[in-house]
C-alpha positions as CSV (number, residue, x, y, z in Angstrom):
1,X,38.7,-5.1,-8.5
2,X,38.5,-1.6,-7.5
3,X,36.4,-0.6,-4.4
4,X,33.4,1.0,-6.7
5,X,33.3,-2.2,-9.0
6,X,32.5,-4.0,-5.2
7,X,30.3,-1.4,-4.1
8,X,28.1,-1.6,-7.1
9,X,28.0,-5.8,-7.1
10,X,26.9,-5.7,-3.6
11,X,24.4,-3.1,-4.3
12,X,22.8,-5.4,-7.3
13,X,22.9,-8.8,-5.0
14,X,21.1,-6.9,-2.0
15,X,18.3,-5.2,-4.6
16,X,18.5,-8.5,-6.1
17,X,17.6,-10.3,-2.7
18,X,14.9,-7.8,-2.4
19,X,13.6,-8.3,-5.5
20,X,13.7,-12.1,-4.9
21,X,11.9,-12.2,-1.9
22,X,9.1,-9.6,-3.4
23,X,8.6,-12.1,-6.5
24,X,8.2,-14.9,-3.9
25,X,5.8,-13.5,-2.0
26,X,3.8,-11.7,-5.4
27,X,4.4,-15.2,-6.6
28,X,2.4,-17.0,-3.7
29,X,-0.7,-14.7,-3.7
30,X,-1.3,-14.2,-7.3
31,X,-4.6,-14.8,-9.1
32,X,-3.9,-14.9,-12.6
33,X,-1.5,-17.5,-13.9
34,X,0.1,-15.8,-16.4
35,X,1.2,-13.0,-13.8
36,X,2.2,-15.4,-11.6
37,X,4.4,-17.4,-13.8
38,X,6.1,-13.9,-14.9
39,X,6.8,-13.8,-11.2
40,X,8.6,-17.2,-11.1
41,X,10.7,-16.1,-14.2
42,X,11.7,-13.1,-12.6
43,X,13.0,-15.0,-9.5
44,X,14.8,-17.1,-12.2
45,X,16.5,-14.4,-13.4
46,X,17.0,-12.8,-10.0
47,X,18.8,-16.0,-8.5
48,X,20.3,-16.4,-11.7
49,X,22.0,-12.9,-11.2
50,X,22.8,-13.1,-7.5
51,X,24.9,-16.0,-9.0
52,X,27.0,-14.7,-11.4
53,X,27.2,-11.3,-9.3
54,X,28.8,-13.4,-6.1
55,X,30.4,-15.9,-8.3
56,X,32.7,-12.5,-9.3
57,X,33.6,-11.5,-5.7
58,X,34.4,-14.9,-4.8
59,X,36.5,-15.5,-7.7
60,X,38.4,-12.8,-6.3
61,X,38.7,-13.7,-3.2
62,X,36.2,-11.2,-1.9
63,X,33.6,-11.8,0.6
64,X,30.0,-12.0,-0.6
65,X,26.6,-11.4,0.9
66,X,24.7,-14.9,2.0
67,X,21.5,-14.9,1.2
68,X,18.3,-16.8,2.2
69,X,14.1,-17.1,1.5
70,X,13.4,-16.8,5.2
71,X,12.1,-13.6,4.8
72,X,9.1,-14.4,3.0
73,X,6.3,-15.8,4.8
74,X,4.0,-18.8,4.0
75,X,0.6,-16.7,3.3
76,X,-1.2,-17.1,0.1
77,X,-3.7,-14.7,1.4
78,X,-3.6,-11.8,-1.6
79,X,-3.2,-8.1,0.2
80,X,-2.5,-6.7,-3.2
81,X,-4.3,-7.0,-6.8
82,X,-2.4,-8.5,-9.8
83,X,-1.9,-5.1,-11.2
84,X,-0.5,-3.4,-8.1
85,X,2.1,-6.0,-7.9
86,X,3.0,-6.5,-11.3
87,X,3.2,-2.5,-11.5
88,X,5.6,-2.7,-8.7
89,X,7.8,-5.4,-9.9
90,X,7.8,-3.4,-13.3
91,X,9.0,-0.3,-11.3
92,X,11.9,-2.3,-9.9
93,X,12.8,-3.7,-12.8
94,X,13.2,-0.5,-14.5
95,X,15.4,0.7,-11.3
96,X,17.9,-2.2,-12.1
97,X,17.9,-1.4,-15.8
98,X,19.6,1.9,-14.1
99,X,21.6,0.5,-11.7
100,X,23.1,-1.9,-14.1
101,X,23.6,0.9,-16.5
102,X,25.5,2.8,-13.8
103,X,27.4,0.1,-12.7
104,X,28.6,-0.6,-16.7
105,X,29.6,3.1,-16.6
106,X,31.4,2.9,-13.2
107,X,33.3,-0.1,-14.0
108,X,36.7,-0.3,-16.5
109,X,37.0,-3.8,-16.1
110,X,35.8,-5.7,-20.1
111,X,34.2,-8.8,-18.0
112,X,32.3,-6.7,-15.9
113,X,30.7,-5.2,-18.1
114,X,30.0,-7.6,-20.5
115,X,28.4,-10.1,-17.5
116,X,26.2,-6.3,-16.5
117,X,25.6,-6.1,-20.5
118,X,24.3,-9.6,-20.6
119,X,22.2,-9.4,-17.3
120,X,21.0,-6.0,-18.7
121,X,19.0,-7.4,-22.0
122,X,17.7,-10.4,-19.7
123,X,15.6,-7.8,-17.2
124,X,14.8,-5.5,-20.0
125,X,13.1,-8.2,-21.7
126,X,11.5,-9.4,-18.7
127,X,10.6,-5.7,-18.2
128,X,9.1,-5.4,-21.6
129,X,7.3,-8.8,-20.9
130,X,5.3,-7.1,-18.2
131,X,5.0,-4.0,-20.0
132,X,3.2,-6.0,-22.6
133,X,1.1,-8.0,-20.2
134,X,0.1,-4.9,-18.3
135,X,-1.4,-3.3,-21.9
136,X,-3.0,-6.3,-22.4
137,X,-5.2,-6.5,-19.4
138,X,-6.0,-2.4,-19.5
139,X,-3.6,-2.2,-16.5
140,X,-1.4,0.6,-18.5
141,X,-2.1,3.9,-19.1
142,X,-0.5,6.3,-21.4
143,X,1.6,8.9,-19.5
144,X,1.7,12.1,-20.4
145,X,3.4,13.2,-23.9
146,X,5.1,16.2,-25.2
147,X,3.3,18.0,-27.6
148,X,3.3,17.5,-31.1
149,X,5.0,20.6,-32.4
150,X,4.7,19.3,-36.4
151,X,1.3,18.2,-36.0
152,X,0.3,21.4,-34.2
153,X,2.2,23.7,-36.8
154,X,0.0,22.1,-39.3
155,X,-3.4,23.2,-38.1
């Protein structure tokens, strides 16, 4: 494994970790249920990555980060409204769409890329999951658009 191929791995565990321990504590202060169970999946999918991500240093014999939950604290006292944190966990999702993207791009080894492939459709859909939960409560707003050129020519 080549020392990029590392670098990038223990990028994606410590975002991961972050990501993790966010979800946790979004998880624990949530009103609605439905944002908080998209919360617990995406610490699913987060411990399910730090998995596979150490699982491929220590298959080769690499040393990996360890990681814990002690970072989060026991408050279910809600600082921050659903669609703050759901807008934030969407944001970081988005961010490890890229950085997995990179990572395929940095890496010439097939398994690597395949595993970052995999992992890639997982948070996308998650990502699209909140997307869609965020339109449905009126939490999304279009951004700003191009112009139309065609539709403008026409008038």
């Amino acid at each position: 494994m080549n020392a990029l191929e590392i670098t990038h791995l223990h990028t994606n565990i410590q975002k991961n970790v972050l990501g993790k321990w966010l979800i946790i504590g979004f998880a624990q202060v949530a009103k609605s249920p439905k944002v908080r169970q998209h919360f617990e999946r995406g610490k699913e999918l987060a411990t399910k990555h730090l998995k596979i991500f150490t699982d491929v240093l220590l298959s080769d014999d690499l040393p990996a980060p360890t990681l814990s939950d002690t970072c989060v604290t026991d408050s279910t006292t809600q600082t921050f409204s659903d669609k703050l944190m759901l807008f934030h966990i969407n944001a970081t999702t988005a961010e490890s769409i890229g950085d997995y993207g990179i990572a395929i791009g940095a890496s010439p080894r097939r398994d690597l890329t395949l595993a970052y492939g995999r992992l890639f459709s997982e948070i996308a859909l998650y990502a699209d999951d909140g997307v869609e939960m965020m339109i449905e409560h009126g939490w999304f707003e279009q951004p700003p658009m191009a112009d139309n050129r065609k539709s403008l020519a026409r008038k």
